[in-house]
N, C-alpha and C positions, 0 to 999 in steps of 0.2 A: 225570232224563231225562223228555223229554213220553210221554205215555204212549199217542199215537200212532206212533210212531215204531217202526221193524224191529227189534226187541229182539237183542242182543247174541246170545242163547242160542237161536235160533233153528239156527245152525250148530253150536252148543258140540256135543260128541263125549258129554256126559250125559242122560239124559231129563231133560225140562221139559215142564210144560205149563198152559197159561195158563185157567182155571177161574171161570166165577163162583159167587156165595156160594150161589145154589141147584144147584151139581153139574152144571151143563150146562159140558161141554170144547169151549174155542174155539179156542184153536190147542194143536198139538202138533208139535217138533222132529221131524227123520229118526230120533233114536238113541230115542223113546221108540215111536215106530210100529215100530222093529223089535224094540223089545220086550212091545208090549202084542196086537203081530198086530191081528186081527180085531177085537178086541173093540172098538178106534176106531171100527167100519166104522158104527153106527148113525148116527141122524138125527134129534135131532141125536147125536152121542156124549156119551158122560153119565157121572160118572165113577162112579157106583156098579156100573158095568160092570165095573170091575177092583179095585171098594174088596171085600176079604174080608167074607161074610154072618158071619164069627167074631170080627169086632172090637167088638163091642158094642158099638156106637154108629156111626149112620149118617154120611155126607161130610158133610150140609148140617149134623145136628148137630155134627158135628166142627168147622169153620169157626164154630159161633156162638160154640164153649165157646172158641174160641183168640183170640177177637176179646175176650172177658172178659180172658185171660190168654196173652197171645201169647208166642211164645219164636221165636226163628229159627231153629230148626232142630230135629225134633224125628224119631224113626223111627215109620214107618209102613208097614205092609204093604200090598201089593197082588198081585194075581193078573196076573201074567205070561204070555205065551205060552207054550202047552203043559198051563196049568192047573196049573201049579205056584205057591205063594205064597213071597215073598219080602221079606224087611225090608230097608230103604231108610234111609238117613239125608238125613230130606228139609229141605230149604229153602227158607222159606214167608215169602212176599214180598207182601202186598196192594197193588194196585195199582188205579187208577180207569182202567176203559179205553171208550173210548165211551160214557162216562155208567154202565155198569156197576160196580160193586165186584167186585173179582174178586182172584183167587190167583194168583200164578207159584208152581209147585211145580218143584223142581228136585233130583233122587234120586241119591243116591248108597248104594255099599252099606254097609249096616251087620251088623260081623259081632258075630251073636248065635245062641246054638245052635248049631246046625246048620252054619251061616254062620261061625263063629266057627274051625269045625274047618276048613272050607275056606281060613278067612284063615289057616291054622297054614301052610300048602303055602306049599313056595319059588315065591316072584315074587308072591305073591296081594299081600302088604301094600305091594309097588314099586307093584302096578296101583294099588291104593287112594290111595298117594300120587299116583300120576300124574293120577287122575281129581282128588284135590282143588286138584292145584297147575292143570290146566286150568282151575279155576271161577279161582281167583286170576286166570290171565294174563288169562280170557275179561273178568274187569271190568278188568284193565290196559289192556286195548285200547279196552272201551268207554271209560273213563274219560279215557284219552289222545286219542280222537278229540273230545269234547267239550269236553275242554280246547284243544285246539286249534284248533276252530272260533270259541271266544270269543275267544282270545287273535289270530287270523287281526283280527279284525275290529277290538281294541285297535291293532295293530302297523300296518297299512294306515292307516288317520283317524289314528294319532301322526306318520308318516312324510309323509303327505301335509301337515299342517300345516309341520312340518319344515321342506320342501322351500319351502313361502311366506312363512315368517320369515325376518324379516329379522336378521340375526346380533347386534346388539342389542337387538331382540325383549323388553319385559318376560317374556314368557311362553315365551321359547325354554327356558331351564334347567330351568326344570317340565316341559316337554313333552319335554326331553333325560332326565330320570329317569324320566317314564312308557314311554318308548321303552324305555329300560333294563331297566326292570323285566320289561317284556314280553319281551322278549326272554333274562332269567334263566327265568323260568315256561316260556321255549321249550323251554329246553336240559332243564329239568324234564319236560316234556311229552315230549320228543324222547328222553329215557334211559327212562322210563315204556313207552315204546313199543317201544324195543329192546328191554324186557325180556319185554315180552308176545309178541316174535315171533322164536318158537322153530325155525321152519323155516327153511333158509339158499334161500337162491334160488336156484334151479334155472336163470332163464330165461336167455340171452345181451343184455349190459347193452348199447344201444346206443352208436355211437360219438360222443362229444362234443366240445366245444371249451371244451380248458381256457382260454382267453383270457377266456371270455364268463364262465365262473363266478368265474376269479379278480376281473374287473372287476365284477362281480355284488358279492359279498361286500367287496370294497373301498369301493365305494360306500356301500353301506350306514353303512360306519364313519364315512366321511368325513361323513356325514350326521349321523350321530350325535355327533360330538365338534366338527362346526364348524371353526374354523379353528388349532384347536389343535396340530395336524401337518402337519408337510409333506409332501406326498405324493409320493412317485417313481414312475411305471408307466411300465416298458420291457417292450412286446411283442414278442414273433417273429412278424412278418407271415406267414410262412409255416413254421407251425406244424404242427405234427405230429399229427395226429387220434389221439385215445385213445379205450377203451371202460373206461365207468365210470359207474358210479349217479349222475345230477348233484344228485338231495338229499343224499345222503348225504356226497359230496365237498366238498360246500358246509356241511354240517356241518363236513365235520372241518379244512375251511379257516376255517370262524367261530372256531374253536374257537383256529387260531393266530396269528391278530388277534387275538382278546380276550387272549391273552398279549403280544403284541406294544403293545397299549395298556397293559396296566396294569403295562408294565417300569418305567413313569416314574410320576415320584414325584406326587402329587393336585397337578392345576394347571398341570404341569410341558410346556414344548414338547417336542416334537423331533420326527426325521425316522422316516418311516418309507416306504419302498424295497417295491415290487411289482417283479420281473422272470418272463416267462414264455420259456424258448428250447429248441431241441432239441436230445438229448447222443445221439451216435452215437456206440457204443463199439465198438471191432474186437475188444476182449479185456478180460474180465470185470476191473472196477473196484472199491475196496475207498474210499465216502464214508465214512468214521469209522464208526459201527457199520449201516451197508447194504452187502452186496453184493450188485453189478448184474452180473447176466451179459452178456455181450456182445452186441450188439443197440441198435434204436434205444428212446428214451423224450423223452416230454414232460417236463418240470422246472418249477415252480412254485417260486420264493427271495421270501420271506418277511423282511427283517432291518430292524431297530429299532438305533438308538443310543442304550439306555435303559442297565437297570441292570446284563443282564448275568446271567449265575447262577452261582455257585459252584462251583467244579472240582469241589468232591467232591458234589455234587449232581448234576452232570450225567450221569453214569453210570445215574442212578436217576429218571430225570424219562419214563419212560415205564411207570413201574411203577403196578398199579393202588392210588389210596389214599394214595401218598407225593406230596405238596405241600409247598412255602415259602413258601402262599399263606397266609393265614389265614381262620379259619370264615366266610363258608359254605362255603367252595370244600370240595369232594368227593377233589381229587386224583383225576377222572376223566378230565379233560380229556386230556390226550395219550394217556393210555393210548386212549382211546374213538380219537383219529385213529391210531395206531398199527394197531388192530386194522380201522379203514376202508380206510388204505391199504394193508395188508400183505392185506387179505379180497381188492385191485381185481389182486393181484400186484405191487405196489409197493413202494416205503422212504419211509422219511423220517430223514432226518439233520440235526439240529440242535447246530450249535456257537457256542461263546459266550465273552465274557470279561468278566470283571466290572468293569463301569466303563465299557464301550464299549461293549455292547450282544451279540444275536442273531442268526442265520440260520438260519432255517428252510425246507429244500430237499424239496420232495414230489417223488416218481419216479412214474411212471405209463407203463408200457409202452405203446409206440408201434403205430398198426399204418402201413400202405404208403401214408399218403395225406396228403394235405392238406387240412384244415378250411378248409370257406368263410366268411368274413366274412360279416355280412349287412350290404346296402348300405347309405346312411342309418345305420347304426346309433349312429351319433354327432351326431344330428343332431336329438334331442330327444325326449320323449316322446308330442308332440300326434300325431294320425292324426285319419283318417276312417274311417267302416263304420258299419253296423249290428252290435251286438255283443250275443247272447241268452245272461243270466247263469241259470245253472239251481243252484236249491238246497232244502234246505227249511229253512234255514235263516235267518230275515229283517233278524235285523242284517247276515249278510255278503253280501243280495241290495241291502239299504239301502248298507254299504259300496262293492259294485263300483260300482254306478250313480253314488253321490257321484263315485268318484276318476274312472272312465273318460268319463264325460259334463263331466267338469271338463277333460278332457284334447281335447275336441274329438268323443268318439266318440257315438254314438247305441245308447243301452242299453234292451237290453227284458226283462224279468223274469217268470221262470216258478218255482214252488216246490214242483213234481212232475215228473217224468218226462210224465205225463200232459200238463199244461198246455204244457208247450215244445215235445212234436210239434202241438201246438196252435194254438200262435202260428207254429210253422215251416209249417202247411200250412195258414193264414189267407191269405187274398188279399190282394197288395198286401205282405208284407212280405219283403225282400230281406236276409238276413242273410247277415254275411261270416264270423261267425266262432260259435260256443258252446263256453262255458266252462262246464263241468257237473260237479256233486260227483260222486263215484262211489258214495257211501253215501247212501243216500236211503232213506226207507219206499213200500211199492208200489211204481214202478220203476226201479230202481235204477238206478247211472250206466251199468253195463256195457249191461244192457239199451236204455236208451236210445241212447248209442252204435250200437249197432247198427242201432235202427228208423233213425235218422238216415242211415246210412250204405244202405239200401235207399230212401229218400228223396232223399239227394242223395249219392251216393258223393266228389264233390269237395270238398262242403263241412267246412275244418278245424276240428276236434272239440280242446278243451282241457280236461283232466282237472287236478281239486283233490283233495287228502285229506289228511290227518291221518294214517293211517296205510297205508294200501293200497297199494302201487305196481301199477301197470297193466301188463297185457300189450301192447308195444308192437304187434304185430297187432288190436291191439281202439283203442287211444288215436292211433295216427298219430306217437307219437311225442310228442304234447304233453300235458306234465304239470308241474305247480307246487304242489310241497309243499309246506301247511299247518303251522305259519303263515309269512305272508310277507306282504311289504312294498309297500306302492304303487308303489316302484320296479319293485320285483320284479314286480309284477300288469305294470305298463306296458311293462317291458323283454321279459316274455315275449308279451303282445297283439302288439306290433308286430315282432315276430321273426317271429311264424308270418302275420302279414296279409303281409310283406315275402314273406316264403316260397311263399305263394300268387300275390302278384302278379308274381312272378319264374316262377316253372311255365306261368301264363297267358301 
C-alpha cells in the first residue's frame, strides 16, 4: 500500500500509532488517545511521554536495536492513562512515510503478571480473541479494497476491448481468459470482503429494478462467451419494484450464470433463457424447497439446457463446501446466493434433470409500485456531458477517461477530494455528472459529497468502492461496486445523466 494513503487502522477499534525513528508521534488512532489521555497533548507529542523511565533502554534506542533484528511483534510497555503501566503485545511495521522512516505500532494486550491473572477472568481471553481477530478482518478489508481497485481497472480495458473485436479477432480468446480470470480474482476479492464485514446493515436497502440487474449481469456473459449461446430475455414490462442491495444481488445472480455456463461440456453450444415477471399469491406457496407467504414478488428464472445435476445432489447444492464441480471451485457459490437472497427476505428454488438442463427462480418480495424503465436505455452506450472522474487512484482515473471519452463523453480527472472541488469551482467548467471513490486519503469520498452538494445541490454524485456501501442520504442513490465492467461503468453514466435530464 502507498504510504500516503489513510491507513486502514486509523478506525481499527486497537491503539496504533504511526512514529518516527527519532520518537516524535505523528498520527494516532481514536482508541489509542483514549488510552494514553493527555499525555498526546504535547507539541510535537513524542513517545518517550508514555515509554516507561524502567525499561532500560530508551524508544529511539529501542527502534535502532530492532531495525539490527526485527521481529513483528514483540511486548512492550507503556504508561497509560491514570499512570498506571501496562504490557502490550505490540505490532511493529516500518514504513517510509513522507520521506521519513518511521513505525506503525499497533497494541494489543499481553497477559503477563499481573495481566496474566486478569486474562484468568471469564470473557477476558473472548476480548483478547476479538481484538486479534479485528486486526485480521481490519487487513481483510484493506486488502480487498486494493484488490479491487486493480482488478476494477483489468475487468473495464478487457471488457471495453471485448466489446470492438470482432468475433474472429486473433486476440479475442486471450482477451476472453483475461476477462475470466479477472473476474475469478473478483469473486475472490468479493468473499475476502464478506468476510471482513462483520456488521449486518442496518440501513433500508433502496427500491430497485430487477430488469436492469438481471440485464446487467446477462450482458456481461454474453460478452464473455461470444456467440456460443443462445440467449432468450423475456421481461415484465411492468414489473414489480423490489428493495434490495444491487451489488450484492448482482453477485448472487453472477454466481447463477457461471453455473448456468459451465452446465455444458468445454466448447459445447446451447440455449440459455433469462425471464423476469411478477407472482401474485393470494395464499402461501410451496416452490420445492421455498415457502412464499402470500403476497406480491418479483421472480428472476434463470434455466440452461446443459447437463443437468443429479437427483441425489440436488437436495445438497446449497450447502456450504459441497460441490460436483472440481478444484478450484470452493462449493461456495450457491450457498453465498442462498444466504443473499434469504438476508433480501427471499427463496431461491432450483430444479433440474439430468440431461436436459436447469432453472433457477430468485423470489424477492415485492413492494406496491412499479419500476420505471429508463428511456433510451436500449439505445447504446455513447452520450454527451462533462463527466469529473475523482480518485486517487491513477490507473482507474487513466481507465474511466479511456472508456467514457471513447464513448463520446468529455472526462476531467481530479485525484483528491481537494483537486475536484477544484476544478468544479474553476470558471468556465459545466460538469453534468461525478463519479468519486469514497475511500480516499485527506478527503474522503463522503466528505466530498457533501462540499458538492453545498455547491450545487442538483448536481448528480456517483459513488465507486470496493467495499463500503453508501448511505443513500449522502450518495443520491448512485453507486457501482468495484470491480466492474465498461458495460457496467457506461450502463450506470447514462442511467443517472437520463435520470437528471428527465427531472429537468
Amino acid at each position: 500500500m502507498k504510504s500516503e494513503v489513510t491507513f486502514g487502522w486509523e478506525n481499527a477499534a486497537w491503539p496504533a500509532l504511526l512514529v518516527t525513528a527519532g520518537g516524535e508521534i505523528l498520527t494516532v488512532n481514536a482508541a489509542a488517545k483514549s488510552l494514553f489521555g493527555t499525555a498526546l497533548n504535547g507539541n510535537p507529542p513524542l513517545l518517550a511521554a508514555i515509554w516507561p523511565s524502567d525499561s532500560g533502554v530508551t524508544a529511539v534506542d529501542f527502534f535502532k536495536r530492532w531495525e539490527q533484528a526485527p521481529l513483528p511483534t514483540t511486548s512492550l510497555k507503556f504508561n497509560v492513562s491514570g499512570g498506571a503501566a501496562a504490557v502490550f503485545s505490540t505490532a511493529i511495521c516500518p514504513i517510509s512515510h513522507e520521506g521519513k522512516n518511521c513505525f506503525l505500532l499497533q497494541l494489543l494486550p499481553a497477559a503477563t503478571g499481573a495481566e496474566a491473572a486478569t486474562a484468568a477472568k471469564p470473557g477476558a481471553t473472548d476480548a483478547a480473541l476479538k481484538q486479534k481477530l479485528d486486526c485480521v478482518l481490519q487487513l481483510a478489508r484493506t486488502v480487498s479494497l486494493d484488490f479491487n481497485n486493480a482488478l476494477t481497472g483489468v475487468l473495464a480495458h478487457t471488457s471495453l476491448l471485448l466489446g470492438k473485436a470482432e468475433p474472429e479477432h486473433p486476440w479475442r480468446r486471450s482477451l476472453l481468459e483475461v476477462e475470466k480470470s479477472a473476474a475469478r480474482a473478483a469473486e475472490i476479492a468479493s468473499e475476502l470482503a464478506l468476510f471482513s464485514r462483520q456488521e449486518k446493515e442496518t440501513r433500508r436497502v433502496p427500491v430497485g429494478n430487477l430488469n436492469l440487474v438481471a440485464s446487467r449481469c446477462a450482458e456481461f456473459f454474453k460478452n464473455a462467451h461470444g456467440t456460443r449461446f443462445n440467449w432468450k430475455m423475456t421481461q415484465e414490462r411492468a414489473l414489480y419494484a423490489a428493495r434490495f442491495d444491487e451489488a450484492k444481488l448482482q453477485q448472487a445472480l453472477t454466481k447463477i450464470f457461471e453455473n448456468a455456463v459451465e452446465a455444458f461440456p468445454a466448447n459445447a453450444t446451447g440455449q440459455i433463457a433469462v425471464e423476469t415477471r411478477n407472482v401474485e399469491l393470494t395464499q402461501a406457496t410451496q416452490d420445492l424447497n421455498v415457502r412464499l407467504a402470500a403476497g406480491n414478488y418479483v421472480c428472476v428464472e434463470i434455466s440452461d439446457n446443459g447437463t443437468g445435476i443429479e437427483a441425489d445432489a440436488l437436495p445438497r447444492i446449497f450447502e456450504p463446501f459441497f460441490t460436483t464441480k472440481r478444484a478450484p471451485h470452493r462449493g461456495l457459490g450457491l450457498a453465498l446466493v442462498y444466504g443473499i437472497i434469504t438476508n433480501h427476505g427471499g427463496g431461491v428454488a432450483i430444479s433440474s434433470q439430468p440431461g436436459k438442463g436447469t432453472s433457477a427462480r430468485v423470489y424477492l418480495p415485492a413492494e406496491n409500485s412499479l419500476v420505471r424503465e429508463a428511456v433510451g436505455a436500449d439505445k447504446g452506450y455513447r452520450g454527451t456531458g462533462t463527466i469529473l472522474v475523482v480518485d486517487d487512484e491513477g490507473l482507474l482515473l487513466t481507465m474511466a477517461e479511456t472508456i467514457l471519452s471513447d464513448f463520446g463523453f468529455k472526462v476531467l480527472t481530479a485525484n483528491s477530494g481537494q483537486k475536484a472541488l477544484a476544478v468544479l469551482t474553476q470558471p468556465g467548467n459545466k460538469v453534468n455528472l461525478v463519479i468519486t471513490d469514497l475511500v480516499m486519503p485527506g478527503m474522503g469520498g463522503r466528505e466530498l459529497i457533501e462540499r458538492i452538494r453545498e455547491l450545487d445541490p442538483d448536481l448528480p454524485v456517483m459513488c465507486t468502492s470496493g467495499y463500503v456501501m453508501p448511505e443513500d442520504h449522502k450518495t443520491g442513490g448512485g453507486y457501482l461496486q468495484k470491480p466492474f465492467t465498461s458495460t457496467e461503468l457506461l450502463l450506470k453514466v447514462k442511467a443517472m445523466l437520463q435520470a437528471t435530464t428527465a427531472v429537468d
